[in-house]
C-alpha positions, 0 to 999 in steps of 0.5 A: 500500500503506497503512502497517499502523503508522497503520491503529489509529491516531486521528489528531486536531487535536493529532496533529503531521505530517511527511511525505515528499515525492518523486516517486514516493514511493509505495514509500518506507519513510520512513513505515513507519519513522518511524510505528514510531519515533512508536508506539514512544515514544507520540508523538502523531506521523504522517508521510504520503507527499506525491507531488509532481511536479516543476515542482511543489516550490516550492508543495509546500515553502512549503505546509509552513508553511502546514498547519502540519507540523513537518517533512518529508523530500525524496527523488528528485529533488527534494533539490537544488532544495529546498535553493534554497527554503530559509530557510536551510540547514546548511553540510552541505546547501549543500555537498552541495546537497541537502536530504533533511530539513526542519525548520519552525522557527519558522516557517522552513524549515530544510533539513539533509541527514543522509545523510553523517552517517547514513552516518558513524553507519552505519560506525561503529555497525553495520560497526564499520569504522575509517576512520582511515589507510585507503583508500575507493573510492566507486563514482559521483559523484551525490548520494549519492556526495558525501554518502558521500565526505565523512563519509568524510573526515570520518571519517579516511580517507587517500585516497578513489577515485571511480570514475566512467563520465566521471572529469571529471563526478566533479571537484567529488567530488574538490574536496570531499574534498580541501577536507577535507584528504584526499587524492582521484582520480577514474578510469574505472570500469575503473580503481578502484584497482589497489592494493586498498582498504579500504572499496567503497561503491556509490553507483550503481544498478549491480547491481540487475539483475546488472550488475557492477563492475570491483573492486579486488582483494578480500581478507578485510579488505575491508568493502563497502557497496552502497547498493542494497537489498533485493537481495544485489548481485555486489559483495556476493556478490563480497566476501564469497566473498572472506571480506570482510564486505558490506551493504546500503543499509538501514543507511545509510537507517535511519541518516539516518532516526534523524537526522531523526527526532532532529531534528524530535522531540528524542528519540533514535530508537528505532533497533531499531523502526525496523529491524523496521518498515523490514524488515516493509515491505520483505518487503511490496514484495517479495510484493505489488509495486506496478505 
């Protein structure tokens, strides 16, 4: 499906390229949405999917330079190994150990990762949540879940949970926020905090096809996030029958999306564009599917 975005647009020798690199990346919104963001501040701009197999990376990150984009974004499954084929990274990226943004500077490639300050933007500009003092379960210890445990931390949390199918797998989680001065536990996923806690975030594909979580208990104070979208998850339905308030992923990607944006053009995003075209694109999956 092609982005409606480029299709009047004439595309020059001064037309400057990012693009998004994946596997698949066919379905990606990144395009959409910062094709939007370029249209909406007249930036002579462009990004372009880039399907790139694995195995194949390497000569797919050092072509960059080579035709001269100014950047890119990395999604699945490639974040973590970009980040070995970086000049150099920032501290955030070499934590996490994934890039999801790339920025040619000077000729080298610089690898950031925007999804936990994306995320940190997220809470506070469009939940309105106040982290400080309180307690976060975090459903899962992939890459996602890192990058949510640690803007958590950062934000002021007390405590964050990680809920995960083996808590062993989840320890370097755990390490993570605990050398940011949080306190943090790993348990089975039948075990997410007896308590009760503040803030749910799943960072797990549990719930695209109906399948629920073992919740802590839920009350009108609860906020939840469910990294999955377009779909209204059980966790979400769950929480808000309770009078909590629930969302989607599609403020976390928006979020990480501005970050790159910002860091390629240095201009601040036109976040509201962004939205709309993120929207436009996800209505055009859901009635004209790929195969």
């Amino acid at each position: 499906m092609g982005d409606p975005s480029t299709a009047a647009r004439r595309v020059t020798g001064e037309t400057r390229t990012v693009g998004v690199i994946g596997w698949p990346v066919e379905h990606s919104l990144s395009p959409a949405i910062h094709n939007a963001a370029f249209a909406a501040l007249g930036l002579d701009w462009i990004d372009v999917p880039m399907p790139v197999e694995p195995g194949r990376l390497p000569q797919a990150i050092w072509g960059l330079r080579a035709l001269g984009f100014v950047g890119a974004n990395v999604t699945m499954p490639h974040k973590t190994e970009a980040t070995e084929l970086m000049d150099a990274a920032t501290s955030d990226a070499e934590r996490l150990r994934a890039v999801n943004t790339i920025a040619v500077e000077e000729g080298n490639l610089v690898g950031h990762n925007t999804d936990g300050p994306g995320f940190e933007r997220f809470l506070h500009r469009d939940v309105g949540f106040e982290a400080g003092g309180s307690h976060a379960v975090v459903f899962g210890a992939g890459g996602a879940a890192r990058a949510v445990a640690l803007a958590l931390a950062r934000a002021g949390v007390a405590r964050v949970t990680v809920a995960a199918r083996d808590p062993k797998r989840a320890q370097p989680l755990v390490d993570l926020v605990i050398d940011e001065g949080v306190d943090a536990d790993a348990v089975a996923f039948e075990a997410a905090a007896p308590g009760g806690a503040g803030l749910i975030v799943n960072a797990t594909p549990l719930g695209r096809r109906g399948e629920r979580l073992h919740l802590p208990p839920l009350g009108p104070e609860t906020v939840a996030v469910d990294l999955l979208y377009p779909e209204v998850t059980p966790l979400q339905e769950a929480v808000t029958a309770a009078g909590g308030r629930a969302f989607g992923g599609l403020g976390l990607l928006l979020h990480q999306a501005a970050l790159s944006f910002e860091l390629w053009t240095g201009r601040e995003a036109p976040l509201e564009a962004m939205r709309a075209a993120a929207q436009a694109a996800i209505g055009a999956q859901v009635h004209h599917p790929g195969p």
